[in-house]
Backbone as JSON Lines, residues from 0, in Angstrom:
{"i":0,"aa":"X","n":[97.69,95.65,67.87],"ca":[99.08,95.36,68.07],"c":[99.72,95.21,66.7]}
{"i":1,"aa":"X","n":[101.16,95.61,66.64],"ca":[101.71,95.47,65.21],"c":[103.48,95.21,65.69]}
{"i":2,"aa":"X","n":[103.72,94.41,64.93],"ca":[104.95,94.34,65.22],"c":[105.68,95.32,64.29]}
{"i":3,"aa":"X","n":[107.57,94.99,64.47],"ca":[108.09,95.54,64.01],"c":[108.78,95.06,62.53]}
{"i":4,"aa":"X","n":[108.21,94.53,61.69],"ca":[108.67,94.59,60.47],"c":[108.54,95.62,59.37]}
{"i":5,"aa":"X","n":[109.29,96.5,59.35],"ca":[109.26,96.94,58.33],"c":[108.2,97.23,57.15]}
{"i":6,"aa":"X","n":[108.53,96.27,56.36],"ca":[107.51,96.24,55.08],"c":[106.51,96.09,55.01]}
{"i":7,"aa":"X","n":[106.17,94.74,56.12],"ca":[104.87,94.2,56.35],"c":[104.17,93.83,57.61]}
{"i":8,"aa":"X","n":[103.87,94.77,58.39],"ca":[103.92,94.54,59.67],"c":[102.98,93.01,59.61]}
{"i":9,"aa":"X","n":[103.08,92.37,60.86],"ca":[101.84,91.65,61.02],"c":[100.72,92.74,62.55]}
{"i":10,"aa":"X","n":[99.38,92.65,61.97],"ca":[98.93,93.38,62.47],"c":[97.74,92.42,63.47]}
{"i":11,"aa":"X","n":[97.61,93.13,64.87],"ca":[96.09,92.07,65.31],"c":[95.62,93.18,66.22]}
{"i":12,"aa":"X","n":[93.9,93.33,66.17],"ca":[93.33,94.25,66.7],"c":[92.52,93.41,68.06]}
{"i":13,"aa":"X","n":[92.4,93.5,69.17],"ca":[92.17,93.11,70.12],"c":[90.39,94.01,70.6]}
{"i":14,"aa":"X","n":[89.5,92.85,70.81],"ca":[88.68,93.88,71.24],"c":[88.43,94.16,72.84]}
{"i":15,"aa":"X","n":[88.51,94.79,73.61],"ca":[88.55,94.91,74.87],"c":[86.93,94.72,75.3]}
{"i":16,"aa":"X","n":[87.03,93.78,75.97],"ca":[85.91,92.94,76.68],"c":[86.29,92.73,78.02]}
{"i":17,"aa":"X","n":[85.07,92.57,78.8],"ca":[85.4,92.08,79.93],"c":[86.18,90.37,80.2]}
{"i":18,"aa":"X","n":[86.19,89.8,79.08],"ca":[87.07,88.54,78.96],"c":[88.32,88.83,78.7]}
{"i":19,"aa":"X","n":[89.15,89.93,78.55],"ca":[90.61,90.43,78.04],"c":[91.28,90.08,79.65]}
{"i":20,"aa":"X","n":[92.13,89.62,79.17],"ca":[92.94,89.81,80.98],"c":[94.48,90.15,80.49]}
{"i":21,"aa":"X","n":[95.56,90.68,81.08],"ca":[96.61,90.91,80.75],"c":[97.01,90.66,82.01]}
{"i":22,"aa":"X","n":[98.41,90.16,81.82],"ca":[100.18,90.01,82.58],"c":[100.96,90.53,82.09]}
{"i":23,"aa":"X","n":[102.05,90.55,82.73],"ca":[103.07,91.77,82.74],"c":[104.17,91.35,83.1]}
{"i":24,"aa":"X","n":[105.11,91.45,83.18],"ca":[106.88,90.8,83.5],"c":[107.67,92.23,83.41]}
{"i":25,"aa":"X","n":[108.78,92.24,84.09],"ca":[109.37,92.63,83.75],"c":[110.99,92.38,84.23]}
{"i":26,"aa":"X","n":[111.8,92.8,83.61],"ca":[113.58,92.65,84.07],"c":[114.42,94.0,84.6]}
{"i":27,"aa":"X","n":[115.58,94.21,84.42],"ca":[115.95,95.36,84.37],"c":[115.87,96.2,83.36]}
{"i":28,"aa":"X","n":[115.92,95.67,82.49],"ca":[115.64,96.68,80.84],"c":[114.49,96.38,80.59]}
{"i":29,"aa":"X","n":[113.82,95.42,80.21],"ca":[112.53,95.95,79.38],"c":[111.19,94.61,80.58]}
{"i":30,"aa":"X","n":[110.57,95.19,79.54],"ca":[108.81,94.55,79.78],"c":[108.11,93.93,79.18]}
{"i":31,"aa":"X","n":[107.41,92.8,79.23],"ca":[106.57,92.2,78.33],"c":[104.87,92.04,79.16]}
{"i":32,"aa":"X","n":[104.01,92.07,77.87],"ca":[102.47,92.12,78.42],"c":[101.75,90.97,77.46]}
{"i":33,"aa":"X","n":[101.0,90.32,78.44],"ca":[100.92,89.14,77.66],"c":[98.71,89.61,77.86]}
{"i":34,"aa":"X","n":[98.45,89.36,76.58],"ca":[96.75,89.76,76.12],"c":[96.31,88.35,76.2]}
{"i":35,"aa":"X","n":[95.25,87.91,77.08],"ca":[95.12,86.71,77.13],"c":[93.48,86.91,76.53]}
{"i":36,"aa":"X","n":[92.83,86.34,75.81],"ca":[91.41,86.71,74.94],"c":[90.94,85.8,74.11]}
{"i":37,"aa":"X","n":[89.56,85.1,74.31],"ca":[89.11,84.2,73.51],"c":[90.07,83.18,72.93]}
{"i":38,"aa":"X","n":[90.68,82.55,74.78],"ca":[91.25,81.8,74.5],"c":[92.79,81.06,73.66]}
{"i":39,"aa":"X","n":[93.62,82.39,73.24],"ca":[94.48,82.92,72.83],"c":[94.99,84.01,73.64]}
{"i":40,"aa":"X","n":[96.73,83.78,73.51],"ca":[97.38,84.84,74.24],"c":[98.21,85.21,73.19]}
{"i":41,"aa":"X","n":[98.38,86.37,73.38],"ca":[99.36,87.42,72.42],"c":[100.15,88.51,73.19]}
{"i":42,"aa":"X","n":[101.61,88.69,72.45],"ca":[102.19,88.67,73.62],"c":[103.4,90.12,72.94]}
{"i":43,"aa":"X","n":[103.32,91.6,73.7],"ca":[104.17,92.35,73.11],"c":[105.42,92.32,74.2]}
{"i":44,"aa":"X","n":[106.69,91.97,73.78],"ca":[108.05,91.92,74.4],"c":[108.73,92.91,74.14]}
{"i":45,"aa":"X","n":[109.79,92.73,74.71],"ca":[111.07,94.08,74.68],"c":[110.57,95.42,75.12]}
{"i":46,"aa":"X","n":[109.65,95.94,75.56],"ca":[109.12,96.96,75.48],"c":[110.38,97.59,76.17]}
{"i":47,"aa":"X","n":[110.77,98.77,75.58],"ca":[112.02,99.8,76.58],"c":[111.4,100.28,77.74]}
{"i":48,"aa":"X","n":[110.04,100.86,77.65],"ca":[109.43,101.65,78.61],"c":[108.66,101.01,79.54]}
{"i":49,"aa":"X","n":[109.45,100.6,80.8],"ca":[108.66,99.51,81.49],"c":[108.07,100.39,82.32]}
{"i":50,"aa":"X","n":[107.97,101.75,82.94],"ca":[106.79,102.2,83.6],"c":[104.98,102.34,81.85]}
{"i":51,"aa":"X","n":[105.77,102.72,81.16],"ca":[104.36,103.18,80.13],"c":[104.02,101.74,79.8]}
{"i":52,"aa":"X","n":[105.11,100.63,79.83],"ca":[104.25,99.2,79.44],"c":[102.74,98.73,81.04]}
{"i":53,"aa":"X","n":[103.87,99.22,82.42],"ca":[102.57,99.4,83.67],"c":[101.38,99.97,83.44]}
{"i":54,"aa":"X","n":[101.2,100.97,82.89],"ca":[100.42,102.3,82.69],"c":[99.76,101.86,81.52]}
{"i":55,"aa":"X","n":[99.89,100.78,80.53],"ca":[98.96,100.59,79.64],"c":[98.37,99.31,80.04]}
{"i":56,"aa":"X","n":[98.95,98.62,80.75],"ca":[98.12,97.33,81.09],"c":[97.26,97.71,82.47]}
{"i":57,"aa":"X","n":[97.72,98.98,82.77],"ca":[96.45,99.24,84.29],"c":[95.49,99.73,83.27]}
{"i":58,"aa":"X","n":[95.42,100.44,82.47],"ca":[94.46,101.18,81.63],"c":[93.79,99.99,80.77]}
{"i":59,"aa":"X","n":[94.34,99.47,80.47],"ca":[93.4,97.9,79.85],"c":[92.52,97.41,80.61]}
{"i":60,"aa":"X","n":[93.52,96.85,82.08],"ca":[92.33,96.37,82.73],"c":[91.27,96.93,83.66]}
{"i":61,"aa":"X","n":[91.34,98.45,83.41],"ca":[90.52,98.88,83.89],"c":[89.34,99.14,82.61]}
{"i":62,"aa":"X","n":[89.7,99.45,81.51],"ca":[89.0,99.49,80.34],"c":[88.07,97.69,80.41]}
{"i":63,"aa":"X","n":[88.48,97.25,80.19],"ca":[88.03,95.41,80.79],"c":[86.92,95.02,81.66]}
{"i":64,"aa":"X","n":[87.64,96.02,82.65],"ca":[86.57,95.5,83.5],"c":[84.93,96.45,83.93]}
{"i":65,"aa":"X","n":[85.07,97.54,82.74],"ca":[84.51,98.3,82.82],"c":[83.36,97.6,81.63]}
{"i":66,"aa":"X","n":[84.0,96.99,81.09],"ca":[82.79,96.78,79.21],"c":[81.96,95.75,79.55]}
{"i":67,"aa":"X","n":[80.96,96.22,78.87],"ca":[79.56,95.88,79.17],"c":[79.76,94.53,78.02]}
């Protein structure tokens, strides 16, 4: 995950485990997915594309629940 700054993003790499769980929200405009993992949640908002924000958190948790 990386946000949007410019110069210096802040960056965090998530490892997909069967302990990863994700949530999802959404409004009329956008979407948020919340990475819940070793006890820490991290959390990408605003997303514009609230079907591709669906479509990456089904693909997570199917990636999830697949890892050994």
């Amino acid at each position: 995950m990386a946000n949007d700054r410019e110069w210096k993003p802040d960056l965090l790499s998530i490892p997909i485990t069967r302990g990863l769980a994700v949530q999802g929200w959404q409004d009329d405009k956008t979407a948020s997915l919340v990475f819940q993992h070793d006890g820490t949640a991290s959390t990408i908002d605003q997303i514009g594309e609230r079907e591709m924000a669906q479509r990456m958190a089904a693909v997570v948790r199917a990636r999830a629940a697949s890892a050994s």
